[in-house]
N, CA, C and O atoms as a printed pandas DataFrame, in Angstrom:
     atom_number atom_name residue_name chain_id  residue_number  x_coord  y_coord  z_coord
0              1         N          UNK        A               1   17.864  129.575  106.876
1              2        CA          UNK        A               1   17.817  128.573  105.820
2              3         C          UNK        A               1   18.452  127.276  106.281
3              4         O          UNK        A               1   19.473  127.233  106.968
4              5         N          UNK        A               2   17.552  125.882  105.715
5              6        CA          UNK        A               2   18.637  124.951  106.250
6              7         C          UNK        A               2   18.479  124.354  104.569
7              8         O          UNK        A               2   17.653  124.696  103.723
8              9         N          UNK        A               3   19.371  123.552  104.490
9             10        CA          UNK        A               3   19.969  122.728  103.457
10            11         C          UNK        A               3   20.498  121.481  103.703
11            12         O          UNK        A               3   21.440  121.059  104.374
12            13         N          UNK        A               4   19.158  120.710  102.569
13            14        CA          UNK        A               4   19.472  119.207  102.731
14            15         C          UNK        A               4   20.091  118.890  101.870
15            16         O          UNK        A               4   20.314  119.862  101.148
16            17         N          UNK        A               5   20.655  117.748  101.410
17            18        CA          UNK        A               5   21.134  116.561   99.787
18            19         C          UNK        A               5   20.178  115.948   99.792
19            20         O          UNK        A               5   19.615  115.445  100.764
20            21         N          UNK        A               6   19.924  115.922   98.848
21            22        CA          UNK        A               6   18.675  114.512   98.449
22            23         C          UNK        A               6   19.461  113.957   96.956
23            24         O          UNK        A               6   19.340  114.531   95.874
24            25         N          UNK        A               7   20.390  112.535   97.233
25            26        CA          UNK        A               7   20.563  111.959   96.241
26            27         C          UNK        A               7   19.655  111.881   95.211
27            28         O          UNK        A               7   18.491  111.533   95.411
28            29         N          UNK        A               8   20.149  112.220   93.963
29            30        CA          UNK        A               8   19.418  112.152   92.555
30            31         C          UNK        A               8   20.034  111.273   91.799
31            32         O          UNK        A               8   19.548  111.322   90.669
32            33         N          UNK        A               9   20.979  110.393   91.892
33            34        CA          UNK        A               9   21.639  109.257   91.140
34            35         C          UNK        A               9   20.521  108.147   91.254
35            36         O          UNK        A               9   19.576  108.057   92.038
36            37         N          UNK        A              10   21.025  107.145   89.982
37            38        CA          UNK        A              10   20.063  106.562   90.111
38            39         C          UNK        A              10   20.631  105.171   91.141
39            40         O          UNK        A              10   21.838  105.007   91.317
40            41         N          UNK        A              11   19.692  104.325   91.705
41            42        CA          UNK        A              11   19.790  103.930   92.695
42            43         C          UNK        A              11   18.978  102.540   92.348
43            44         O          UNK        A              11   18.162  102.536   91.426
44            45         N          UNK        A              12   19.253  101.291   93.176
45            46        CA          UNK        A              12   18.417  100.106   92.938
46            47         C          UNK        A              12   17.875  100.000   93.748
47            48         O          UNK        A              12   17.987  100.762   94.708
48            49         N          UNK        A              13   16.788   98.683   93.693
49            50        CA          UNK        A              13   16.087   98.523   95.061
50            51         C          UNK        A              13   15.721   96.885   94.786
51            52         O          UNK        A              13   15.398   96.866   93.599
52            53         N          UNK        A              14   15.652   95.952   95.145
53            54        CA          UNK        A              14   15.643   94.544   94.922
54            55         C          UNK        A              14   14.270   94.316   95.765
55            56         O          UNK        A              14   14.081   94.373   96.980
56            57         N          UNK        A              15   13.252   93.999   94.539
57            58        CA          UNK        A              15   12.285   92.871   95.009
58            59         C          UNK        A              15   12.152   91.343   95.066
59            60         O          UNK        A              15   12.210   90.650   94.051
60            61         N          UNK        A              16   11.962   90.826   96.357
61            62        CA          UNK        A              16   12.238   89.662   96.828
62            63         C          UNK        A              16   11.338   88.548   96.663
63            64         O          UNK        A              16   10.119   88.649   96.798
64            65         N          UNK        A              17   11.907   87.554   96.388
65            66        CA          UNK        A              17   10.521   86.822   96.228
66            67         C          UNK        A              17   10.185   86.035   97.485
67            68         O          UNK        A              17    9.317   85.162   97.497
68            69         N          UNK        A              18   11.273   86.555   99.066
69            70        CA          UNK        A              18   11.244   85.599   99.813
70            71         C          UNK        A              18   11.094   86.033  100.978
71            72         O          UNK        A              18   12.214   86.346  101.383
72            73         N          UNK        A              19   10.270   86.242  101.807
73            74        CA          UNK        A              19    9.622   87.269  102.423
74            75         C          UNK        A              19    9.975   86.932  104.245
75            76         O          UNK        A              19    9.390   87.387  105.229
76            77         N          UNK        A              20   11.123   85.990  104.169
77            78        CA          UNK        A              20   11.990   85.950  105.064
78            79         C          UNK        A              20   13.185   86.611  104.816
79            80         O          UNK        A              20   14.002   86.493  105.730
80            81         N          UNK        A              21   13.706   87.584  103.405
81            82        CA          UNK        A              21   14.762   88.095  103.285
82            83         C          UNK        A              21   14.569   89.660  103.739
83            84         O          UNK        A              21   15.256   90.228  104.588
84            85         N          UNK        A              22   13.639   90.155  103.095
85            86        CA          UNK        A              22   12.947   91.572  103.687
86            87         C          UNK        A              22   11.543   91.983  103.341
87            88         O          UNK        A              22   11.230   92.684  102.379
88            89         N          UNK        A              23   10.707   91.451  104.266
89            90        CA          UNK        A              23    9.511   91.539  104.410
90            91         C          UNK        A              23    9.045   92.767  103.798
91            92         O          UNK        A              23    8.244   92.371  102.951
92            93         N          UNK        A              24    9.080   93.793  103.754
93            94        CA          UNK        A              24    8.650   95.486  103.537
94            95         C          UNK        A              24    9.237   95.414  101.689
95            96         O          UNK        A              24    9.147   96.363  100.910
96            97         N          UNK        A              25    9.753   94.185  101.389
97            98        CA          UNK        A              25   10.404   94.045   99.702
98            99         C          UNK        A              25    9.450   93.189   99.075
99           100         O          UNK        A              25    9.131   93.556   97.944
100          101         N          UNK        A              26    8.798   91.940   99.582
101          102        CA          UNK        A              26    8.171   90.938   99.270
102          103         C          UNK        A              26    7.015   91.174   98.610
103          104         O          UNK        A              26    6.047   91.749   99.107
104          105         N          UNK        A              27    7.099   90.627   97.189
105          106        CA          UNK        A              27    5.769   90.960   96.343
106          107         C          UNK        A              27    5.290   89.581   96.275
107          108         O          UNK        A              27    6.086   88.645   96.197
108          109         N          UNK        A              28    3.774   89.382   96.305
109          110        CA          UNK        A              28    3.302   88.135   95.927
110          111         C          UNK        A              28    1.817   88.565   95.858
111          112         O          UNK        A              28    1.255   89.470   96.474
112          113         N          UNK        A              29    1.070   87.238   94.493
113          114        CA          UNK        A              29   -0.112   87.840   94.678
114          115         C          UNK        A              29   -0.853   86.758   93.972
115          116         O          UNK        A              29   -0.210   85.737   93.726
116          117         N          UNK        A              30   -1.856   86.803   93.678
117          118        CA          UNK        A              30   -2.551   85.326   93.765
118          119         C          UNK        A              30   -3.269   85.020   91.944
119          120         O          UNK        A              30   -4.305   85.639   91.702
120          121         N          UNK        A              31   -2.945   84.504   91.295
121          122        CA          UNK        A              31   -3.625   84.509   89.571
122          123         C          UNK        A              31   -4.997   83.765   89.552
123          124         O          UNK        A              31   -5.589   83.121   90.418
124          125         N          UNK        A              32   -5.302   84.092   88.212
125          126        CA          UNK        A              32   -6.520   84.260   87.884
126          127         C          UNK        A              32   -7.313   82.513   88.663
127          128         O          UNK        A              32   -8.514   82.410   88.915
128          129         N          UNK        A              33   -6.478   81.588   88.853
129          130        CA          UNK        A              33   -7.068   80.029   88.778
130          131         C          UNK        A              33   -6.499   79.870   90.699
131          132         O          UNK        A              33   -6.294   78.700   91.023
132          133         N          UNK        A              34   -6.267   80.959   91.867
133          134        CA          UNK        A              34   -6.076   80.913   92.979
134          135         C          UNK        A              34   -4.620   80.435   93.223
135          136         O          UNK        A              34   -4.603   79.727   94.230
136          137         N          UNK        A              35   -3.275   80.582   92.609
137          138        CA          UNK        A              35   -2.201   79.859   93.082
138          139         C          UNK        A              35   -1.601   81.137   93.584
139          140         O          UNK        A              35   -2.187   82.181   93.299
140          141         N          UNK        A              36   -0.590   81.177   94.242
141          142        CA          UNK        A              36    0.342   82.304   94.615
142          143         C          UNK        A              36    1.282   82.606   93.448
143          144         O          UNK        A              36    1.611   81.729   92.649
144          145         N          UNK        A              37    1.653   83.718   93.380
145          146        CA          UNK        A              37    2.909   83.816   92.610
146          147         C          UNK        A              37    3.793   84.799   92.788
147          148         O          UNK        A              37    3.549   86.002   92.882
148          149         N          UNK        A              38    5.050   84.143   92.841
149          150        CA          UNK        A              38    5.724   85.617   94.121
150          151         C          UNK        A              38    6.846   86.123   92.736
151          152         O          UNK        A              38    7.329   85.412   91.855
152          153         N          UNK        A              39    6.990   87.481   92.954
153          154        CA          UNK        A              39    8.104   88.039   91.981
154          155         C          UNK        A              39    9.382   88.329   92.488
155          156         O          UNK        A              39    9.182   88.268   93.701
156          157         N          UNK        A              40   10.538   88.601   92.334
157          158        CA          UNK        A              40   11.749   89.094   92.390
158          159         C          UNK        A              40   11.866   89.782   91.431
159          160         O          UNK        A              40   11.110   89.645   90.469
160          161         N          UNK        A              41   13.097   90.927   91.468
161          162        CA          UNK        A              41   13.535   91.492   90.332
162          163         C          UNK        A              41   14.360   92.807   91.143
163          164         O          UNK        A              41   14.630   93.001   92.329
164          165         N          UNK        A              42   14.589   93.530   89.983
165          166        CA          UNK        A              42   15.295   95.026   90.609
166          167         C          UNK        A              42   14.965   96.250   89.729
167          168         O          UNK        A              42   15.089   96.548   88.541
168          169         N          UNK        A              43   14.343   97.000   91.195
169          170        CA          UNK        A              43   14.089   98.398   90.061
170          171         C          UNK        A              43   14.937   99.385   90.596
171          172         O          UNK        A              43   15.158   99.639   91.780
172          173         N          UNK        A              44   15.461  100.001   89.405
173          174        CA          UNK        A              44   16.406  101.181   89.374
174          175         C          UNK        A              44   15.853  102.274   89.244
175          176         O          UNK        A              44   15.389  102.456   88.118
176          177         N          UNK        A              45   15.615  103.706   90.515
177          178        CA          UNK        A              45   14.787  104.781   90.430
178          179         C          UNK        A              45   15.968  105.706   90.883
179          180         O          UNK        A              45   17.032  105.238   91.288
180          181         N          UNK        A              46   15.645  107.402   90.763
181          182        CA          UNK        A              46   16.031  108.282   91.257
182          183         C          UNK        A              46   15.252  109.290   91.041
183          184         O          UNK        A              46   14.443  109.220   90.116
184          185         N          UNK        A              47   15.337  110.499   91.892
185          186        CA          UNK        A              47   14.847  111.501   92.042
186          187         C          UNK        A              47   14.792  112.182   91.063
187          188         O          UNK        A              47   15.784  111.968   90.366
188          189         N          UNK        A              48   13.831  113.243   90.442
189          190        CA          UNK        A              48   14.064  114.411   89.499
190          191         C          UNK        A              48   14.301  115.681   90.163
191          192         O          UNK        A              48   13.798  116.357   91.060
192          193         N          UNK        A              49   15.252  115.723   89.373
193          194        CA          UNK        A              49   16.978  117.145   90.256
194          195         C          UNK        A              49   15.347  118.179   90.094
195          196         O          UNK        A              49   15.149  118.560   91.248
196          197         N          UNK        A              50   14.314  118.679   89.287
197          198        CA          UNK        A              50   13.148  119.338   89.540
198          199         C          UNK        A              50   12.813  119.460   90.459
199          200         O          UNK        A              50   12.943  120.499   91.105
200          201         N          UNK        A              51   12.221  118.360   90.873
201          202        CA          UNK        A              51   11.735  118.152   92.319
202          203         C          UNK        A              51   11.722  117.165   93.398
203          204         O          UNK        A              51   10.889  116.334   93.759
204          205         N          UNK        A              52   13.169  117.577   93.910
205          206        CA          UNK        A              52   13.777  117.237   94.613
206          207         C          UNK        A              52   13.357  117.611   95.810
207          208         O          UNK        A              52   12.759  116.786   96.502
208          209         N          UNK        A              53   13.609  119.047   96.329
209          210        CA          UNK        A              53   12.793  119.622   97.319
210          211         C          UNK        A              53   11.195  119.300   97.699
211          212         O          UNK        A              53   10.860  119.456   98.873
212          213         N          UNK        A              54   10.379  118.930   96.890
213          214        CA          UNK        A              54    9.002  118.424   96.866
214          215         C          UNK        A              54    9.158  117.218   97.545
215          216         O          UNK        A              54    8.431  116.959   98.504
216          217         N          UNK        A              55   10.114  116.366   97.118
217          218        CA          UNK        A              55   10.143  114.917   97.076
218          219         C          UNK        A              55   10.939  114.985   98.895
219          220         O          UNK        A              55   10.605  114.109   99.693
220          221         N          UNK        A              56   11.319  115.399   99.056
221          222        CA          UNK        A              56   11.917  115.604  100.481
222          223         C          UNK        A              56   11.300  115.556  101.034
223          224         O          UNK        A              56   11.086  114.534  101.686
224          225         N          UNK        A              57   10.214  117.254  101.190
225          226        CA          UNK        A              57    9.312  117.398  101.788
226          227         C          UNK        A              57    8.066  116.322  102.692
227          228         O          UNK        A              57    7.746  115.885  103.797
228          229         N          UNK        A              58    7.673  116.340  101.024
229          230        CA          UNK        A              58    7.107  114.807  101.035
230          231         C          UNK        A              58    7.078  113.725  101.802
231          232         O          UNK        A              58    6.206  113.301  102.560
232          233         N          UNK        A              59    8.151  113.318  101.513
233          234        CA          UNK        A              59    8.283  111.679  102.034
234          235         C          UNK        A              59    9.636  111.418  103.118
235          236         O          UNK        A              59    9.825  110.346  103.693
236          237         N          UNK        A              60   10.419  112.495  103.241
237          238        CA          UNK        A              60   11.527  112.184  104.300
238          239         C          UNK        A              60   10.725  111.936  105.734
239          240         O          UNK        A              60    9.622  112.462  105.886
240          241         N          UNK        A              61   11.416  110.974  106.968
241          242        CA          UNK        A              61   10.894  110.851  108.163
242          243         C          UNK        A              61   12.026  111.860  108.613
243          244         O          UNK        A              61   12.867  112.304  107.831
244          245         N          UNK        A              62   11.948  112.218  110.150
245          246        CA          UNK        A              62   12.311  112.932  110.828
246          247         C          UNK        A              62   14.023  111.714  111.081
247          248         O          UNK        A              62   15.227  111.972  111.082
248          249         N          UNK        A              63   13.431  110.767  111.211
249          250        CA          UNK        A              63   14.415  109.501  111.581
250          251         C          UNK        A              63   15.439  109.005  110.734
251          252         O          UNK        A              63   16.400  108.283  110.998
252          253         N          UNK        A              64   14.969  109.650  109.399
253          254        CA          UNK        A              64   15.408  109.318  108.372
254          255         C          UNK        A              64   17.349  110.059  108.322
255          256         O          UNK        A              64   18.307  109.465  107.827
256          257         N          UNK        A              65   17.380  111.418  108.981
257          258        CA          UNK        A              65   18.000  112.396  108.617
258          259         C          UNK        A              65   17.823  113.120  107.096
259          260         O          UNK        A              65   16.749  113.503  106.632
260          261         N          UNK        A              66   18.770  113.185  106.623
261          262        CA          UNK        A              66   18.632  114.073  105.401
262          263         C          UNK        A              66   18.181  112.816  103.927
263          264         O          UNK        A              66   17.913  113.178  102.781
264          265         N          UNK        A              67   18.220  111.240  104.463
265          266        CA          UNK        A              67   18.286  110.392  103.827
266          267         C          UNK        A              67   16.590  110.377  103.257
267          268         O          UNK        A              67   15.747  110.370  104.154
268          269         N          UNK        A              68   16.168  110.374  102.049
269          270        CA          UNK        A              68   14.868  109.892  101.825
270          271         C          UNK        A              68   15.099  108.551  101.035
271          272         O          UNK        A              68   14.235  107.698  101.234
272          273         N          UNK        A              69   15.932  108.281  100.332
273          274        CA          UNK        A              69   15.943  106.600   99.787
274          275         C          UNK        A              69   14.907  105.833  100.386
275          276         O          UNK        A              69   13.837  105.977   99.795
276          277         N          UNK        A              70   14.876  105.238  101.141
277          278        CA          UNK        A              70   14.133  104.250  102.257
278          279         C          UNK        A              70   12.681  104.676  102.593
279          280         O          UNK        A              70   11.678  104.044  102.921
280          281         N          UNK        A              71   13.002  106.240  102.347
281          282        CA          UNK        A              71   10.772  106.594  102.109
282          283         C          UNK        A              71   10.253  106.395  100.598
283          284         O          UNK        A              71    9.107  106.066  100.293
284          285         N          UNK        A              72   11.171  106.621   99.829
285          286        CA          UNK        A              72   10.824  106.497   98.577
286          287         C          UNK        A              72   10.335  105.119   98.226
287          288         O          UNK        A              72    9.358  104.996   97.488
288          289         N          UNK        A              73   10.978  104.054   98.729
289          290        CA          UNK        A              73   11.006  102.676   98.502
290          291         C          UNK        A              73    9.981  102.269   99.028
291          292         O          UNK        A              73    9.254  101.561   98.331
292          293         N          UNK        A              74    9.597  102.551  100.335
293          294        CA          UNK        A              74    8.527  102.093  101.480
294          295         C          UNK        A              74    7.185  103.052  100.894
295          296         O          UNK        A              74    6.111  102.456  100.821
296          297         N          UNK        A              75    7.207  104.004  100.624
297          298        CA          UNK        A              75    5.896  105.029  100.675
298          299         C          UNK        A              75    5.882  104.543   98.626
299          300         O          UNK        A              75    4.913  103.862   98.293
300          301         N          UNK        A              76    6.672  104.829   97.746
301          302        CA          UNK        A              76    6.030  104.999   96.252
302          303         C          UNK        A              76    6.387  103.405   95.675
303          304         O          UNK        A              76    5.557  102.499   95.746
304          305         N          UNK        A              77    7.945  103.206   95.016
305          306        CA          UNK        A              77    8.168  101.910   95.294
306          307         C          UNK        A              77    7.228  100.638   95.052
307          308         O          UNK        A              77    6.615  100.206   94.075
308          309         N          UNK        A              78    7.388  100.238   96.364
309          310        CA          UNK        A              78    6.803   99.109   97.025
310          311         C          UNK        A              78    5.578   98.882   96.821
311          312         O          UNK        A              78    5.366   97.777   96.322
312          313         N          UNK        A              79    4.271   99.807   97.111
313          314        CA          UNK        A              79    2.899   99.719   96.989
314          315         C          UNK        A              79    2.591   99.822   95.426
315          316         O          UNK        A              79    1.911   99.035   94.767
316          317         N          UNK        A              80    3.330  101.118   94.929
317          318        CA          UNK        A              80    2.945  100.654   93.443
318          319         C          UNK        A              80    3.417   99.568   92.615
319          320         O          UNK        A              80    3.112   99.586   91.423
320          321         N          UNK        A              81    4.264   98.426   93.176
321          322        CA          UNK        A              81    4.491   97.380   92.521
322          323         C          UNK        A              81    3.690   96.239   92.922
323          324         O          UNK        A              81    3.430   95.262   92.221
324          325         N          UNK        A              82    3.248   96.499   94.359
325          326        CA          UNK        A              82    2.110   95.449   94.281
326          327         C          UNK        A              82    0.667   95.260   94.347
327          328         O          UNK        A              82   -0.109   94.357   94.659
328          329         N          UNK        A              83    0.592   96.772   93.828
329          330        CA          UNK        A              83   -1.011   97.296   92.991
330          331         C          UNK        A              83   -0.964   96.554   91.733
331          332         O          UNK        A              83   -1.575   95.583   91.287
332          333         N          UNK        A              84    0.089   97.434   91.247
333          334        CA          UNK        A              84    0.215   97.006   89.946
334          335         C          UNK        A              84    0.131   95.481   89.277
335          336         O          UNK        A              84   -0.404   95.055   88.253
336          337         N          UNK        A              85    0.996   94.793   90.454
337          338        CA          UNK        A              85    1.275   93.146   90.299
338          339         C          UNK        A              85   -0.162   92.261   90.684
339          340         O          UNK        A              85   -0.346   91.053   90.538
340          341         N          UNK        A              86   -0.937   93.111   91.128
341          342        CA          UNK        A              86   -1.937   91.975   91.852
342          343         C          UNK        A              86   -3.221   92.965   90.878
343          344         O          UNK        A              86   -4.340   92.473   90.728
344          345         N          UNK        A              87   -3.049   93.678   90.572
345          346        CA          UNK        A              87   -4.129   93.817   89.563
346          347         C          UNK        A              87   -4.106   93.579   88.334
347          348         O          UNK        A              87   -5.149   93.556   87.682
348          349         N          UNK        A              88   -2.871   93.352   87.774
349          350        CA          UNK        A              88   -2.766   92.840   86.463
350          351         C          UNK        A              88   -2.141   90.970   86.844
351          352         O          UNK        A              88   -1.963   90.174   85.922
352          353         N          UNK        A              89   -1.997   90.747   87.739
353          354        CA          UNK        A              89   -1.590   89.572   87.828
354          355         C          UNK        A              89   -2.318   88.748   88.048
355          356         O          UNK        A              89   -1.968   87.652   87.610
356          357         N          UNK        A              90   -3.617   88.792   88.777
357          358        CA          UNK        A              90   -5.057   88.447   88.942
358          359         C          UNK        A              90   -5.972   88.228   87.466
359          360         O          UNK        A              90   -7.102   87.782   87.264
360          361         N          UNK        A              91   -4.980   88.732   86.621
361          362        CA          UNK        A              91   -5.642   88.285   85.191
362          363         C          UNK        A              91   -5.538   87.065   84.568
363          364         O          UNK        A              91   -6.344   86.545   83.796
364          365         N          UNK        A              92   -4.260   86.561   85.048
365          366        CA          UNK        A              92   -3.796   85.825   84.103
366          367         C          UNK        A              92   -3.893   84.399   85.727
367          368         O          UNK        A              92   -4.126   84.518   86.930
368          369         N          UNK        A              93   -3.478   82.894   84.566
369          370        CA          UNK        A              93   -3.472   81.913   85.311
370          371         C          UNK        A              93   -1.837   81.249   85.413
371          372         O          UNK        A              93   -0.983   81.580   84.590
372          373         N          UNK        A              94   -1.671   80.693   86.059
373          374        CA          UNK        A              94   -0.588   80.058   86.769
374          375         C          UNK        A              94    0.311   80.149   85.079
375          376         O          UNK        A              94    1.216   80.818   84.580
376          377         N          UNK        A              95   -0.768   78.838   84.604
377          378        CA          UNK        A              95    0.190   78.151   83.117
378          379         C          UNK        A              95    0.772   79.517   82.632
379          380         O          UNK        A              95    1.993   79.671   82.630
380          381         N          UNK        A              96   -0.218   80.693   82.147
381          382        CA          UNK        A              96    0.563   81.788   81.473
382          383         C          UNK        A              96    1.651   82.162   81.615
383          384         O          UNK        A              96    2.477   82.326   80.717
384          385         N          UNK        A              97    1.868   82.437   83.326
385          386        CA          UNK        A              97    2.854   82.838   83.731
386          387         C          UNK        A              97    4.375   82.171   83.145
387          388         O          UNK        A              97    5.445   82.689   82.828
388          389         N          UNK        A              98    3.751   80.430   83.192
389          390        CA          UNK        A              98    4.966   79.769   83.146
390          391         C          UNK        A              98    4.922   79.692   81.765
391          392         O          UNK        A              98    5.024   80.908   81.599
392          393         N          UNK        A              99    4.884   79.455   81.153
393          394        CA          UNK        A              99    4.899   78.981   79.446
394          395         C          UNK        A              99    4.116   79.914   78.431
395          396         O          UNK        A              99    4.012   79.379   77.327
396          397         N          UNK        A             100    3.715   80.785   78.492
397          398        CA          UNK        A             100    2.364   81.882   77.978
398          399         C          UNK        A             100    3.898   83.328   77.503
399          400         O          UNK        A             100    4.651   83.695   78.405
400          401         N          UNK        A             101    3.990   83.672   76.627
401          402        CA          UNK        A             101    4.283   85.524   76.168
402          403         C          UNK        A             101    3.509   86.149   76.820
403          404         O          UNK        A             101    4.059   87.219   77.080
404          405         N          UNK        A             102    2.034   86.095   77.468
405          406        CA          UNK        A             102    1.428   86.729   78.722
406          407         C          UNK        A             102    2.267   87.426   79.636
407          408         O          UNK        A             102    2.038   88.579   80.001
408          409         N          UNK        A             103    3.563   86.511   80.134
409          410        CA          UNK        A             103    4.368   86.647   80.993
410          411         C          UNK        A             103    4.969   88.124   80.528
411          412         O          UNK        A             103    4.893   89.174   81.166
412          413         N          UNK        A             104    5.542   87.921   79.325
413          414        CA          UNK        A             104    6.554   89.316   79.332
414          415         C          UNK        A             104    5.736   90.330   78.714
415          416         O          UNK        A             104    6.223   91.369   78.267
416          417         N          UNK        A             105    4.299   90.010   78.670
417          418        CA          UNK        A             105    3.719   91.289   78.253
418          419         C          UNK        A             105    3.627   91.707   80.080
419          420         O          UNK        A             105    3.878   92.801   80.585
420          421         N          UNK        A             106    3.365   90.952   80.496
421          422        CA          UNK        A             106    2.897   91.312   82.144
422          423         C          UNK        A             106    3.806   92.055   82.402
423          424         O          UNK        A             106    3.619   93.122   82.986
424          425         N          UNK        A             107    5.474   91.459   81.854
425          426        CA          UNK        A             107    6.795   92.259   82.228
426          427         C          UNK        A             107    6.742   93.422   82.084
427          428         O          UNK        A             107    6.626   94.115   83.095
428          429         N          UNK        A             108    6.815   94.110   80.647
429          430        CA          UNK        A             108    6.281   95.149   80.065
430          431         C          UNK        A             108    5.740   96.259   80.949
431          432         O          UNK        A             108    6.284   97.253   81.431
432          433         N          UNK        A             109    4.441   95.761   81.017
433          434        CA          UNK        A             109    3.193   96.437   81.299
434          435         C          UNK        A             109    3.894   97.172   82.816
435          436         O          UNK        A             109    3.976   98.382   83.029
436          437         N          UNK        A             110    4.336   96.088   83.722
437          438        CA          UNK        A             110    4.576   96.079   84.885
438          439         C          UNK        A             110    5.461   97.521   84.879
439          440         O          UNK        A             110    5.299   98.661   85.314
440          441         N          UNK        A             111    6.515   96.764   84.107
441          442        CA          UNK        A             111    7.791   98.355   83.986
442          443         C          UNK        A             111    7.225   99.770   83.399
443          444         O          UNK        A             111    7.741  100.887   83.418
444          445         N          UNK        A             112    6.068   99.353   82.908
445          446        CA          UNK        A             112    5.709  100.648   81.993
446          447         C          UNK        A             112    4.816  101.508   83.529
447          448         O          UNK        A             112    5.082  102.612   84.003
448          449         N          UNK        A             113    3.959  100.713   83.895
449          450        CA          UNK        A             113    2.931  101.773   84.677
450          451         C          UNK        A             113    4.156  101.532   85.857
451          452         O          UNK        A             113    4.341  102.685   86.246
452          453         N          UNK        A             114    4.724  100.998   86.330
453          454        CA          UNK        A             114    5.442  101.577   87.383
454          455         C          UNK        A             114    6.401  102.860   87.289
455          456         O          UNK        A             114    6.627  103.702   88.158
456          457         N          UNK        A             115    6.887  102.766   86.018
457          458        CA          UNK        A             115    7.563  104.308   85.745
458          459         C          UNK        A             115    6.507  105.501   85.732
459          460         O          UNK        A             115    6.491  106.585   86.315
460          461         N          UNK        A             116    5.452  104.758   84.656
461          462        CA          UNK        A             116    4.337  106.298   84.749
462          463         C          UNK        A             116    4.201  106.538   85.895
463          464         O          UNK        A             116    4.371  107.680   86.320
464          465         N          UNK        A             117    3.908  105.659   86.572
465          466        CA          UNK        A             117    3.340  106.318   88.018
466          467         C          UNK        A             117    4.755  106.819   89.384
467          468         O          UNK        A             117    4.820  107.613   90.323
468          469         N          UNK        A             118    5.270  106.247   89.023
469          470        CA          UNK        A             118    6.387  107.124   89.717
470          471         C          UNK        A             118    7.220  108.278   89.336
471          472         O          UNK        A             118    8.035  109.026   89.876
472          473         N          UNK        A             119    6.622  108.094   88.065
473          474        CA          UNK        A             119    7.148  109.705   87.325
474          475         C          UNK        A             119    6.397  110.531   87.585
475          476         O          UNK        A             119    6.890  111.658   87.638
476          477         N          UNK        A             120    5.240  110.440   87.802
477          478        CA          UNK        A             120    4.480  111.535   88.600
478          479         C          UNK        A             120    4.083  111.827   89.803
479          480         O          UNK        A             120    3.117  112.498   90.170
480          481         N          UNK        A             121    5.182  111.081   90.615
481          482        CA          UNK        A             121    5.565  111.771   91.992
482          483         C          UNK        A             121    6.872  111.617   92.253
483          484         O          UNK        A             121    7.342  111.104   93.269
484          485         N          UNK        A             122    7.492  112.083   91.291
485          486        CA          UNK        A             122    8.842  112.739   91.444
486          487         C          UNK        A             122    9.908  111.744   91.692
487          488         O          UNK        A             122   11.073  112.112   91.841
């Protein structure tokens, strides 16, 4: 038998809007009228003590050691925030963003399917 830890606290992760601070963090994506629009923010995730062992399995590198944080972020994370951001963000136009309630429904929306969907991979 071997035996890992896989932190289950919850944990942050900072998206950047500046893609000279940490490239593999940097969300940006383009609205409905072609401008860029880059996000920052911070999402707070952790493991479910359930499936924990799954989630190891899963997504730990060999390089990693017993650490998966940094696969979680890079492999679930990261891509589902800028699926999410560039397919619902591609809806809307620049002005919304800036002056539009569009914006914090986008907020919303954003926090909502990023939990669904990371709640169902652990």
């Amino acid at each position: 038998y071997r035996v890992h830890v896989v932190d289950c606290r919850t944990q942050r992760f900072e998206l950047s809007d500046n893609p000279k601070d940490d490239q593999d963090s940097y969300i940006n994506f383009l609205s409905s009228d072609g401008f860029e629009i880059s996000l920052n923010g911070i999402v707070a995730y952790r493991v479910m003590e359930d499936r924990a062992a799954e989630i190891y399995v899963l997504y730990n590198e060999d390089s990693n050691g017993d650490s998966v944080s940094d696969e979680i972020v890079n492999k679930i994370i990261t891509p589902e925030s800028r699926s999410i951001c560039r397919i619902n963000g591609s809806k809307l136009t620049t002005v919304q963003f800036i002056t539009g309630e569009e914006r914090t429904i986008f907020q919303e929306n954003l926090e909502k399917t990023l939990k669904d969907n990371c709640a169902k991979q652990g």
